[in-house]
C-alpha positions, 0 to 999 in steps of 0.5 A: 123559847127561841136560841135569842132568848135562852141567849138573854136569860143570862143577866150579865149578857142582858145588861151588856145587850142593854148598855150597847143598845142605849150607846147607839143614839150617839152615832146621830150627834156629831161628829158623825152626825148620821140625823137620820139614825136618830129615828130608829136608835132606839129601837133595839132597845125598845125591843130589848126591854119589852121582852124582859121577863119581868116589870124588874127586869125591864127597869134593869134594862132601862137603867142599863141602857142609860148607862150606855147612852150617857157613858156614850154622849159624854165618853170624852169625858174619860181623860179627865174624869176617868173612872168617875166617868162611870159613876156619874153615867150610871147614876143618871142612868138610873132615870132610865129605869121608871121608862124602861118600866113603861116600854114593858107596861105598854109593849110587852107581850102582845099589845092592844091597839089602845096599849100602843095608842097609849105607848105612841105618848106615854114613852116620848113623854116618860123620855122628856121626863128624863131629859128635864131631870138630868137637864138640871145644872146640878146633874149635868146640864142638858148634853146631848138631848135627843133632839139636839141630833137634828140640829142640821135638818131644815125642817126640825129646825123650824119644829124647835121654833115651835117647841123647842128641843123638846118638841124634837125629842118628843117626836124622835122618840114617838117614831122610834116606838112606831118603828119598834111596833112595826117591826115586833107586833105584826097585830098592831101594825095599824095604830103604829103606821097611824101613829107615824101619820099623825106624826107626820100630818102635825109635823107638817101643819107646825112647818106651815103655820110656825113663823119665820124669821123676819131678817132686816139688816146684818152686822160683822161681827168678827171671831178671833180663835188664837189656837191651843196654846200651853206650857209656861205663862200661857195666860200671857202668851195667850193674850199676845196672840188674839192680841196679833190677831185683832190687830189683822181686823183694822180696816174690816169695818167690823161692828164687834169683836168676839174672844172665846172663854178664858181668853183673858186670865187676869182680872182687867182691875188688877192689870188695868195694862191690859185694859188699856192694850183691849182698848187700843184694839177697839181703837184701831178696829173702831169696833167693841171687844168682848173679852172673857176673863178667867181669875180672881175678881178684885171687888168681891172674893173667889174666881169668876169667869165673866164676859167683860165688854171693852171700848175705846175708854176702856171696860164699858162697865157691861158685865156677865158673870157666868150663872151655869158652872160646869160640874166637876170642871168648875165646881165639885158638887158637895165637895166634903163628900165628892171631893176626892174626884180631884184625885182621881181627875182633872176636877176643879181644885177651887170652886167658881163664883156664880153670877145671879142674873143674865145681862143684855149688852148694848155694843156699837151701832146700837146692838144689843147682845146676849152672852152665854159662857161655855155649856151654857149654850145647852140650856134653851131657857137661857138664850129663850130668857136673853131673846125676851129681854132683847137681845138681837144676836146671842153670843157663847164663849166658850173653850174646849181645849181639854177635848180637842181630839174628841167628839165633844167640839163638834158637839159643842157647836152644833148647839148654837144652830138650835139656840137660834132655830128656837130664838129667832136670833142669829148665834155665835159660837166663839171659842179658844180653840174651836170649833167656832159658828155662827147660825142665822136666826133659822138655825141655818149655817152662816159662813164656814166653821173654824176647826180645831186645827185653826189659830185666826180670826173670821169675819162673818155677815151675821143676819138680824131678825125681828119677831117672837117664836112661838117657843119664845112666847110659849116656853117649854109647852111639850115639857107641860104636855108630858106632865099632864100625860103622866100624871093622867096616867098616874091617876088611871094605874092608880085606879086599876091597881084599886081595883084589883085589890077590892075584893070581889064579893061571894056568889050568893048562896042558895039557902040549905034543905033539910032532909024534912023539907019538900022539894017543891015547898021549900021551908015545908 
């Protein structure tokens, strides 16, 4: 046993081990946005796990490093949250332990040649497993997805046309197992350098063969970001200011308008005043607003947070109501028995509503838009689902006013840019307080972002694209792979174990001599 190893034998610097090497996949996503690290985050943890002593101990591991990864994604969750921050980390940590299982089953020790064949799909597809899980609104939603740190590469943009985010997973994990081979089992170095081949070689014919985008004709649609704006009737101070500055838009031939999330705090039924002042914006810019209202709605109980389409004559009647909520901020899940983290945090003291379908809106000009609100921009079934009902441009409003001196902005924004690598369809990100984006239909960054420290408005020449992607058509096809992977691997371990617990039959045995009987005629 090496000094490294009798280090680790300790379990509590083990687990510390454990946690910092889940941590460090967050340094691919933004702000520092280092995509390349991504491919090899994972491998101090990968080498980690395969060195436990025991199956046990390599799902500690697991469990620990996910922990650190999910404490690490969401860390800007801790002014609000505080310390149920970590025990919301270390529960979905726990999804990590089944794969930190799997990394020892196929890499521990000196593994074959098929043990690393084996491992090359096996631990990305054990990996997706736990992206799909946690990814389930209920535990979180889908942040920080490994394959969402690529979301500024050329070419994984054009993969998740293929296969979405989950394709970009897959593969980001696949080369951080070759990496961890290459680098710890010199005897199998041949299957993992074939493994970074094939990986390549498959990445390439999906470059050549995956359509692109067919971009026919652009419309302007403008963003107002109003800035933070806190203290004593905020909600109508607020109002006044993207009121100002939608007025700046006169003249720009503007086809829509976009507010961010909450933008309006008053149901417009209620204060048809404000409606009709909407109104006149659309009058004055010739151009649909849409607004997004934050309050109690007038025709049916409980608080809404809805994008509510205005024209000149007033609300067209167009209407989203957010379905996604954010757990915590704007709901508490089984209140009677985690309703003390409004104590403890800045939890929502009153559930929201939520809406029961997506909805296409038809604006000026004949374009048809698709709203997502806030965090709903980290699901690909929602903006996939709002493409093949027709939509042309995806919208998200959204606000992260709570976090503005955090990650979590940057983060935010960058998502759009897979939404519409995966769609086909150009994205706008408008927010309250940034960071506001637009993504062309290939993901590509369309005009500048608006940061945190900005209050204006942004008129930006967004591209319209015609056709079907293949993840548009196909839906989550590497998801289905990984299924089937581990349910064939289920069904091989569960043979092995078979056959290690049927008894292995006795060597015959020669019939005894007597004393009386001959050597040579036996029985005699």
């Amino acid at each position: 046993m090496n000094r490294r190893e009798r280090w680790l034998v300790s379990p509590w610097r083990r687990g510390v081990v454990a946690a910092l090497a889940g941590a460090l996949p967050v340094f691919a996503f933004p702000a520092p946005s280092l995509w390349w690290f991504a491919y090899v985050a994972l491998v101090p943890w990968i080498l980690l796990v395969r060195s436990a002593p025991t199956a046990k101990r390599a799902a500690y591991d697991g469990w620990l490093g996910g922990l650190g990864f999910m404490l690490a994604v969401h860390h800007w969750l801790l002014p609000s949250l505080h310390v149920f921050t970590l025990v919301i980390a270390a529960l979905l940590g726990a999804l990590w332990a089944p794969w930190g299982w799997l990394v020892r089953r196929f890499l521990g020790g000196v593994p074959s040649p098929g043990q690393i064949t084996a491992a090359l799909v096996v631990l990305p597809s054990g990996w997706l497993m736990v992206e799909l899980v946690r990814s389930w609104q209920g535990l979180g939603g889908p942040w920080g997805l490994l394959g969402s740190s690529q979301w500024q590469v050329d070419p994984a943009l054009r993969l998740a046309s293929v296969g979405g985010v989950w394709l970009l997973s897959f593969l980001v994990v696949t080369v951080n197992v070759a990496v961890a081979v290459l680098v710890s089992v010199r005897q199998a170095r041949i299957p993992a350098v074939a493994g970074l081949v094939a990986t390549a070689a498959a990445t390439s014919a999906a470059w050549v063969w995956s359509p692109r985008p067919d971009v026919d004709g652009r419309v302007r649609i403008a963003v107002v970001q109003p800035g933070v704006i806190d203290g004593i009737a905020s909600g109508e101070k607020r109002f006044a200011r993207e009121e100002a500055l939608t007025r700046t838009l006169a003249g720009q031939d503007v086809d829509l308008i976009v507010w961010g999330e909450s933008s309006v705090g008053f149901d417009l039924a209620d204060r048809p005043d404000l409606a009709n002042r909407i109104a006149a914006l659309s009058r004055l810019t010739g151009a649909d607003v849409l607004v997004n209202v934050d309050a109690r709605r007038s025709d049916r109980p409980g608080i809404y947070k809805s994008s509510v389409l205005v024209g000149p004559e007033g609300p067209t009647g167009d209407r989203y109501d957010k379905m996604r909520l954010v757990p915590f901020g704007e709901y508490v899940p089984a209140r009677s028995v985690l309703g003390w983290a409004t104590s403890v945090g800045k939890a929502a003291g009153e559930d929201r509503r939520q809406g029961t379908e997506q909805v296409v809106m038809n604006v000026g000009n004949g374009l048809r838009v698709g709203p997502m609100v806030c965090f709903e921009s980290a699901f690909p079934d929602m903006s996939r689902h709002l493409a093949q009902d027709g939509a042309e441009v995806l919208l998200a409003q959204s606000s992260t006013s709570s976090f503005q001196k955090s990650w979590a902005p940057e983060q935010h924004a960058s998502l759009a840019a897979l939404r519409a690598a995966e769609t086909g369809r150009s994205m706008v990100h408008a927010t309250l307080t940034g960071v506001s984006a637009v993504y062309g239909p290939s993901g590509e960054r369309v005009g500048s972002w608006l940061g945190t420290d900005a209050d204006t408005t942004m008129v930006y020449e967004v591209p319209m694209a015609r056709g079907v992607t293949p993840y548009v058509r196909f839906g989550e096809w590497p998801v289905h792979a990984a299924l089937l992977v581990l349910g064939a691997l289920c069904v091989t371990e569960g043979a092995r174990a078979l056959r290690l617990r049927r008894p292995v039959p006795p060597p015959p045995v020669p019939p005894a001599r007597t004393v009386h009987e001959s050597p040579a005629h036996p029985g005699h």
